[in-house]
VOMARMI-255891 format. One record per atom (N, C-alpha, C): atom name; x, y, z. Coordinates in Angstrom, 3 decimals. Layout:
// residues N
{a: CA	u: X	v: Y	w: Z}
...
END
This chain:
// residues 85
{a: N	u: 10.473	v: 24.991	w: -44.637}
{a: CA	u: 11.745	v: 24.777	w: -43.975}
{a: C	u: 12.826	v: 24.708	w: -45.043}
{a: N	u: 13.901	v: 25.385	w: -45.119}
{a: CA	u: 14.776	v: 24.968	w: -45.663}
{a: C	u: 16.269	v: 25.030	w: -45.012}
{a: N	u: 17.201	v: 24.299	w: -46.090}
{a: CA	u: 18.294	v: 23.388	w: -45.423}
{a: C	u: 19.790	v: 24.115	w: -45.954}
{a: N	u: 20.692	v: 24.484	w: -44.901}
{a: CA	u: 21.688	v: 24.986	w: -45.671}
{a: C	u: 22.762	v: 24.351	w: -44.776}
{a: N	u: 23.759	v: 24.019	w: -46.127}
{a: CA	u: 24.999	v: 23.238	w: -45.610}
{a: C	u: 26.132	v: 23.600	w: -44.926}
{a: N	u: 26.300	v: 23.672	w: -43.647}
{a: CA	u: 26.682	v: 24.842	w: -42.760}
{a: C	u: 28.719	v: 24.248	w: -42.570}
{a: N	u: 28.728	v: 23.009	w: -42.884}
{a: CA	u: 29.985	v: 22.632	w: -42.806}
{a: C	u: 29.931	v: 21.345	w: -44.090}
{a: N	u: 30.497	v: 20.628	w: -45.079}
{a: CA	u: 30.465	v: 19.754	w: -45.500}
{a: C	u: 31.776	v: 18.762	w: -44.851}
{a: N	u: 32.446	v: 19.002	w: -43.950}
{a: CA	u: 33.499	v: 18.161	w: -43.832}
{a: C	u: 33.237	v: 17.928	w: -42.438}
{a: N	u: 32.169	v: 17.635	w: -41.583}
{a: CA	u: 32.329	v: 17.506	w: -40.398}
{a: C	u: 31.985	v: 15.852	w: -39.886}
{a: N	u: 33.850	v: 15.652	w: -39.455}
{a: CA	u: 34.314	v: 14.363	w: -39.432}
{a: C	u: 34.247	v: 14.118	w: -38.088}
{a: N	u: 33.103	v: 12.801	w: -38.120}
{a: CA	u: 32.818	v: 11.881	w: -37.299}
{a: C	u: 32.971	v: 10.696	w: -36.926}
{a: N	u: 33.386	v: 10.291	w: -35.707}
{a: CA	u: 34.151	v: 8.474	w: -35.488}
{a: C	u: 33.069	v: 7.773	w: -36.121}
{a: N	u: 33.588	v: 6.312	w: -35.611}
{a: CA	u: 32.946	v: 5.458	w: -36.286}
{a: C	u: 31.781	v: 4.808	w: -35.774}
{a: N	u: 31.955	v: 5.397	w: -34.114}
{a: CA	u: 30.582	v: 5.404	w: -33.245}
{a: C	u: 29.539	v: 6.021	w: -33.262}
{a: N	u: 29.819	v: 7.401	w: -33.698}
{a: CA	u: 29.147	v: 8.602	w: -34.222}
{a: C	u: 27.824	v: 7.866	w: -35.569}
{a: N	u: 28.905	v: 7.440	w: -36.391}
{a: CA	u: 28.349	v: 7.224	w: -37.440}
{a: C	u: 27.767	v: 6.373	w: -37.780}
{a: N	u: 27.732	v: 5.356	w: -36.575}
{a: CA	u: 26.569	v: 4.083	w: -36.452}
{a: C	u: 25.233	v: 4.801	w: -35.592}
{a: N	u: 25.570	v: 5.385	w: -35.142}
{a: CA	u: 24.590	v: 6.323	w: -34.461}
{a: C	u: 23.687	v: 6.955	w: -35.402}
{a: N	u: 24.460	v: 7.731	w: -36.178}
{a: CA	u: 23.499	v: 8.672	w: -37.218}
{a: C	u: 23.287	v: 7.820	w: -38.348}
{a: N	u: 23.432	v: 6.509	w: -38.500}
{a: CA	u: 23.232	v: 5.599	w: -39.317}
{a: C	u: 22.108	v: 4.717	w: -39.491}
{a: N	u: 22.097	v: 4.538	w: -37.472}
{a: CA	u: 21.351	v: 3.268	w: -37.058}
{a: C	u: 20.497	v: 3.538	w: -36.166}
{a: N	u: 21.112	v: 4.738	w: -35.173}
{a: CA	u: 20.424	v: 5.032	w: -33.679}
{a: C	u: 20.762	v: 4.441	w: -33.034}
{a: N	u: 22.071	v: 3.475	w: -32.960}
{a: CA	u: 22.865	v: 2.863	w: -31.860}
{a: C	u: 24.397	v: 2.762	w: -32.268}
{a: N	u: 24.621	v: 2.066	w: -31.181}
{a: CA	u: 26.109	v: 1.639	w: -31.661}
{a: C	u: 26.949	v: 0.761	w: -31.667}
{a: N	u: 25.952	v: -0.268	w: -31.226}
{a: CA	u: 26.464	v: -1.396	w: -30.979}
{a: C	u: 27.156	v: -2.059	w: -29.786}
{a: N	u: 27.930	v: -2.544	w: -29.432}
{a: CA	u: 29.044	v: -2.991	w: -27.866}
{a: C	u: 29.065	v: -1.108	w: -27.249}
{a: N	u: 28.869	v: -1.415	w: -26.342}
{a: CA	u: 28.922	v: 0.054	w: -25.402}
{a: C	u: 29.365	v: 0.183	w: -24.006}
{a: N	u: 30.728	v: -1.009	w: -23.860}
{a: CA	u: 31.408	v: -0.603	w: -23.042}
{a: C	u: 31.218	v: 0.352	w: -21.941}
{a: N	u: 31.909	v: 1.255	w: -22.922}
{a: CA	u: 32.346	v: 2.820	w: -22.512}
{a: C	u: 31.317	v: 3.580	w: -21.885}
{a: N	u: 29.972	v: 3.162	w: -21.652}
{a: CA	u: 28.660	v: 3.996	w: -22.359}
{a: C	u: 28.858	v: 5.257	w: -23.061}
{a: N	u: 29.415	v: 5.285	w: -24.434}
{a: CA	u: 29.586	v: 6.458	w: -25.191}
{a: C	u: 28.067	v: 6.412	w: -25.660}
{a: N	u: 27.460	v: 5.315	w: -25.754}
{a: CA	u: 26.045	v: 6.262	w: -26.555}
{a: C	u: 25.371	v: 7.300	w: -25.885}
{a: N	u: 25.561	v: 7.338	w: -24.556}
{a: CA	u: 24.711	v: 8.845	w: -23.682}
{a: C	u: 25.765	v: 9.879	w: -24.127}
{a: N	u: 26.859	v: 10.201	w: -24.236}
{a: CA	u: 27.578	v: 11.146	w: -24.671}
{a: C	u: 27.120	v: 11.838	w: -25.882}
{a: N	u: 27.340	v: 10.732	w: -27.323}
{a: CA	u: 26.899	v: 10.888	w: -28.199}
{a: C	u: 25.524	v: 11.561	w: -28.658}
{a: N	u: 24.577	v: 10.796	w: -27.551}
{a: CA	u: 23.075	v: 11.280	w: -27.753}
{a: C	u: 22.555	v: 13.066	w: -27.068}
{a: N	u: 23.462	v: 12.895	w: -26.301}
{a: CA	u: 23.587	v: 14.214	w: -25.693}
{a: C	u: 24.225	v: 15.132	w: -26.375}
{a: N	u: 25.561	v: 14.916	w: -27.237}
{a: CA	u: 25.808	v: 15.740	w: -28.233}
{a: C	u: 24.833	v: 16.071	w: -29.200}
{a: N	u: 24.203	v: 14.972	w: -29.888}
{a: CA	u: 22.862	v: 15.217	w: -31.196}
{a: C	u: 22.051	v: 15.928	w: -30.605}
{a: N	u: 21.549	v: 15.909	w: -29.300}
{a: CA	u: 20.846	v: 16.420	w: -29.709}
{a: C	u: 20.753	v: 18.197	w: -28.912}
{a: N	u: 22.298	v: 18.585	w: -28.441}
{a: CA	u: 22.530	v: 20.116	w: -28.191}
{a: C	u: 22.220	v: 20.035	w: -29.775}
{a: N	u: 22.758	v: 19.788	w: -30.930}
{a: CA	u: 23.121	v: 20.276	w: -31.958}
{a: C	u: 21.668	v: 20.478	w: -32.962}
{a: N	u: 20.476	v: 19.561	w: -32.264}
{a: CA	u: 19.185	v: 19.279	w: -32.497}
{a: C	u: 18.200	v: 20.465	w: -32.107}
{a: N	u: 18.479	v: 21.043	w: -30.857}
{a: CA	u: 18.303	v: 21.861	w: -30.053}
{a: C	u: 18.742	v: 23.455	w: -31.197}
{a: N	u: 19.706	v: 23.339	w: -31.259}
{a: CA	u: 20.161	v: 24.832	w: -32.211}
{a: C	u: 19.749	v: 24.891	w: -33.372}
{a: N	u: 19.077	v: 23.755	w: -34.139}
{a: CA	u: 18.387	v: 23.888	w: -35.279}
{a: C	u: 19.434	v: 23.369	w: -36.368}
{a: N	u: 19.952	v: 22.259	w: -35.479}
{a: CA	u: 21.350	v: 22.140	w: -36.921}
{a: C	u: 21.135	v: 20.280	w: -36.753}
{a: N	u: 21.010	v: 19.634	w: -38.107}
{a: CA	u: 21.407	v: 18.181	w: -38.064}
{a: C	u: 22.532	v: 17.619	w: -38.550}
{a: N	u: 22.951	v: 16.656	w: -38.794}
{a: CA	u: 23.974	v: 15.899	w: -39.248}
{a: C	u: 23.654	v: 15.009	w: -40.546}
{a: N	u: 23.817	v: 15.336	w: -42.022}
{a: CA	u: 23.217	v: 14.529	w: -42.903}
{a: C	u: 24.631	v: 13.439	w: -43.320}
{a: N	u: 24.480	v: 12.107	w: -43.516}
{a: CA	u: 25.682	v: 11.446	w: -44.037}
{a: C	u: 25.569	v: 11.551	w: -45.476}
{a: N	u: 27.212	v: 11.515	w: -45.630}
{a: CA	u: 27.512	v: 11.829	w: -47.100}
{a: C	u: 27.932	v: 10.821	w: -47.989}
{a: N	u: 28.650	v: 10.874	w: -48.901}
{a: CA	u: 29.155	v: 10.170	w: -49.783}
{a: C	u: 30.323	v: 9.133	w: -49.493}
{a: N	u: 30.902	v: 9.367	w: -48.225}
{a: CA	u: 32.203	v: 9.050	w: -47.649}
{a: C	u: 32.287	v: 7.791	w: -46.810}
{a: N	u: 32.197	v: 6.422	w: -47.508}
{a: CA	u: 32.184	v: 5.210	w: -47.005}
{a: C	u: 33.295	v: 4.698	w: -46.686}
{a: N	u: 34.629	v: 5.397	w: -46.692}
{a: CA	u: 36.108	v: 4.776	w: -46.582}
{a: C	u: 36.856	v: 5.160	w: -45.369}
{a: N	u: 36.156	v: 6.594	w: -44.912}
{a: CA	u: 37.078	v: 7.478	w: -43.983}
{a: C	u: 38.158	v: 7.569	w: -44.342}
{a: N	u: 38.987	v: 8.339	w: -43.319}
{a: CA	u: 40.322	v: 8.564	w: -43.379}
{a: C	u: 40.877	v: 8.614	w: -41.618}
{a: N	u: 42.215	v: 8.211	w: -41.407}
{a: CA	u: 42.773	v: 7.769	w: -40.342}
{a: C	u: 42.787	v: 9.589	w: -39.491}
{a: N	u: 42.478	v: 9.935	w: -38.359}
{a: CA	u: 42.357	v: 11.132	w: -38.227}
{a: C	u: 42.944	v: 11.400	w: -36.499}
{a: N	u: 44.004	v: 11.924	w: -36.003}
{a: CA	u: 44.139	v: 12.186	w: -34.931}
{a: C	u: 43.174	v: 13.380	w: -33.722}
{a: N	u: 42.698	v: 14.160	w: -34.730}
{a: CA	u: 41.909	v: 15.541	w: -34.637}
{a: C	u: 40.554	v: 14.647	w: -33.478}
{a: N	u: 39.970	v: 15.261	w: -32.892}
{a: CA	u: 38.571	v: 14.839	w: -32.117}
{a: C	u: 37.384	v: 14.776	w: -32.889}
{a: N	u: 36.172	v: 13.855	w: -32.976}
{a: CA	u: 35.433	v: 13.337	w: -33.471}
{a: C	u: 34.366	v: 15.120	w: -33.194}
{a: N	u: 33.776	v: 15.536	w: -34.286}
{a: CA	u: 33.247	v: 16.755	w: -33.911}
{a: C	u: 31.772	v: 16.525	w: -33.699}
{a: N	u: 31.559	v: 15.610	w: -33.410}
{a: CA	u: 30.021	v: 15.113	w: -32.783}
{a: C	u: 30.354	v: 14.881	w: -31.255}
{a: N	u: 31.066	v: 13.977	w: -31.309}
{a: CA	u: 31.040	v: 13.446	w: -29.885}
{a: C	u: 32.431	v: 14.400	w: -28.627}
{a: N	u: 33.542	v: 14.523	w: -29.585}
{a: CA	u: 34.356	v: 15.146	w: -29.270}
{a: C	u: 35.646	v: 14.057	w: -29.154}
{a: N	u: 35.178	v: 12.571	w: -29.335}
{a: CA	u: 36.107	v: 11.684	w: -28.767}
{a: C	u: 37.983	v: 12.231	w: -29.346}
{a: N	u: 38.816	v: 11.841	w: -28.318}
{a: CA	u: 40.174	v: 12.495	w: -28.670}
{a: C	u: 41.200	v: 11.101	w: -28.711}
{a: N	u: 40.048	v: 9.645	w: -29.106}
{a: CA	u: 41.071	v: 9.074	w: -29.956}
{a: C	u: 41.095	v: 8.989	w: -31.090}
{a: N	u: 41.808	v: 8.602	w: -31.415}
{a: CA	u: 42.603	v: 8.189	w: -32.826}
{a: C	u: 42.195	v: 7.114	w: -33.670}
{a: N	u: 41.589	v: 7.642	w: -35.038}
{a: CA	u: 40.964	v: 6.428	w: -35.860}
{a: C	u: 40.340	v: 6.734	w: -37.013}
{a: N	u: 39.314	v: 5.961	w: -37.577}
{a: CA	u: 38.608	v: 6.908	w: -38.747}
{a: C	u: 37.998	v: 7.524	w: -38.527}
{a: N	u: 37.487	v: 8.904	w: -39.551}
{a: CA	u: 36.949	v: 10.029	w: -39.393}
{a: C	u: 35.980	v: 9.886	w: -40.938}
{a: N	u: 35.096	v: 10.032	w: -40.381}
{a: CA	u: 34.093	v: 9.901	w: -41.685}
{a: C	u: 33.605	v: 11.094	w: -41.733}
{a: N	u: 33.792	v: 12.472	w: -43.158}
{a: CA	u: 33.246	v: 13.166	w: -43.761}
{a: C	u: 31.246	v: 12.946	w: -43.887}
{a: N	u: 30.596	v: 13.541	w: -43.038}
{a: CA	u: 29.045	v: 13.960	w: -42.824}
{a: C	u: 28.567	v: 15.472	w: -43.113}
{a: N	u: 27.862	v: 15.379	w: -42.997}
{a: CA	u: 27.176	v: 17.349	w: -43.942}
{a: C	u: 26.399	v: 17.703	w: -42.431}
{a: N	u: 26.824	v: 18.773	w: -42.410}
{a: CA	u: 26.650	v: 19.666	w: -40.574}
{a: C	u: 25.658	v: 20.638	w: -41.616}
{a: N	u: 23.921	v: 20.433	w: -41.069}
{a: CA	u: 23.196	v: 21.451	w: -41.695}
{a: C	u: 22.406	v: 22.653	w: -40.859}
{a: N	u: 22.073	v: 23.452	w: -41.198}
{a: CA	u: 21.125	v: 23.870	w: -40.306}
{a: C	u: 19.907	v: 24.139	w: -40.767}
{a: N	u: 18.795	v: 24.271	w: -40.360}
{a: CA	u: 17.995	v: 23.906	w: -40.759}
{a: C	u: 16.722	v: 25.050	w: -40.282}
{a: N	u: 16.220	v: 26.109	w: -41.004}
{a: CA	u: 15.688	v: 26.836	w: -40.586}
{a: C	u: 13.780	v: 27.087	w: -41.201}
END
């Protein structure tokens, strides 16, 4: 199997990233974790994962969370979009 880095900037909330962190997310209101889990794993499905990167600070980001899609406003944490063949 090998692994190629198909996006390095693919910025994910901060729900996202307890997710691909932890496998949860903690308070779930919203129920965003079925959203979320349903996103991983179309993207699981196409042969592509989500590796976390170096990027423990985020940055403030209006743009949509490209895991989940969420379209608020907040940090965006830099993760490695691979695919994996």
């Amino acid at each position: 199997m090998s692994i190629k880095v198909v996006n390095d900037k693919f910025e994910v909330c901060v729900d996202c990233l307890m997710y691909l962190a932890n496998g949860e997310i903690g308070d779930d209101p919203d129920n965003k974790l079925e959203d979320i889990e349903t996103e991983y794993k179309k993207l699981k499905d196409d042969n592509y994962d989500v590796f976390l990167g170096d990027d423990d600070e985020g940055s403030f980001s209006t743009y949509p969370c490209h895991l989940c899609g969420s379209h608020l406003g907040g940090q965006r944490f830099d993760t490695n979009l691979v695919e994996l063949k």
